[in-house]
N, C-alpha and C positions, 0 to 999 in steps of 0.2 A: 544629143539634144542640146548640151549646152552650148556647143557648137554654132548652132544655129540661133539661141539666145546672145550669144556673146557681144555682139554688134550694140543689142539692146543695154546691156549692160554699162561699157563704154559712153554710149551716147547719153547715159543719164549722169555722168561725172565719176563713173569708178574706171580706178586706175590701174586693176589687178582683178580678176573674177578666181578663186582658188576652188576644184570644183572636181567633184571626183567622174569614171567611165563608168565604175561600176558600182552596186550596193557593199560597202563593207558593213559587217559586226559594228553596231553600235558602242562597245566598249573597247575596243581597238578606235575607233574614231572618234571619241571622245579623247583619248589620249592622247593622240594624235593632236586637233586641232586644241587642246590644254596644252600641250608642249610649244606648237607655232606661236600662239597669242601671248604666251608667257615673257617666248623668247623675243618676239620683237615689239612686246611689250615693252621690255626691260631694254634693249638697242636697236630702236630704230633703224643706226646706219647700218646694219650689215644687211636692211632688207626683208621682207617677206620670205622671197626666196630663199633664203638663206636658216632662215626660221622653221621653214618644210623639213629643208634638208636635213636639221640637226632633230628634227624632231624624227624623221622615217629612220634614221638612224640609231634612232634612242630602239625604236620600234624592231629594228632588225636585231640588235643587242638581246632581245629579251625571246629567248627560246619558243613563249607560247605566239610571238607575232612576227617571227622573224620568218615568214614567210611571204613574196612579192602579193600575195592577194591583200594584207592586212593593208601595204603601206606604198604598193606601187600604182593605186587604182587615181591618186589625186596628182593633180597637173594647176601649175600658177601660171593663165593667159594675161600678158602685161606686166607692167612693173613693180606693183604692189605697194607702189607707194614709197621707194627706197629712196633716203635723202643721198647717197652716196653715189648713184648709179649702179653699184653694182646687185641689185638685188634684182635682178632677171633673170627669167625661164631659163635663157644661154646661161649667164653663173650657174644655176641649180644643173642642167646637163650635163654640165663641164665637170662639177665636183661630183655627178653622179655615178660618170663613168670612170673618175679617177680614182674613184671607190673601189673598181671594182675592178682594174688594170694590174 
């Protein structure tokens, strides 16, 4: 569904829609986007993206979430806003599968 919202999104001036496939557990997703906002909060340049990642990561870390349903269900369409350029969907992919290489 977001999918199909995303067009709308963009054309009203956002530069990132961050948006999950499926319903996660509210307390795993809570931690989740506390970790994103936190972290690019606190640094901007390294991006949105970037801010996901370190956070699904925190998420895989911890034995009761460390399962792909807690923390593979959200996906960053756009740039998010990154002053650096590199906080794109491609950076997040790139580091996601180097993760796991």
């Amino acid at each position: 569904m977001v999918s199909t919202r995303r067009p709308l999104f963009f054309s009203a001036g956002a530069r990132g829609v961050l948006a999950s496939h499926w319903e996660v557990p509210s307390a795993a997703t809570a931690r989740l986007m506390t970790g994103v906002f936190r972290r690019y909060g606190a640094d901007r340049n390294r991006g949105l993206a970037e801010a996901l990642r370190r956070s699904q990561l925190d998420l895989i870390g911890d034995l009761s979430t460390a399962h792909p349903y807690y923390w593979a269900a959200f996906t960053l369409m756009g740039d998010g806003g990154a002053n650096s350029g590199n906080g794109t969907a491609a950076t997040f992919n790139r580091a996601t599968e180097a993760r796991y290489d």
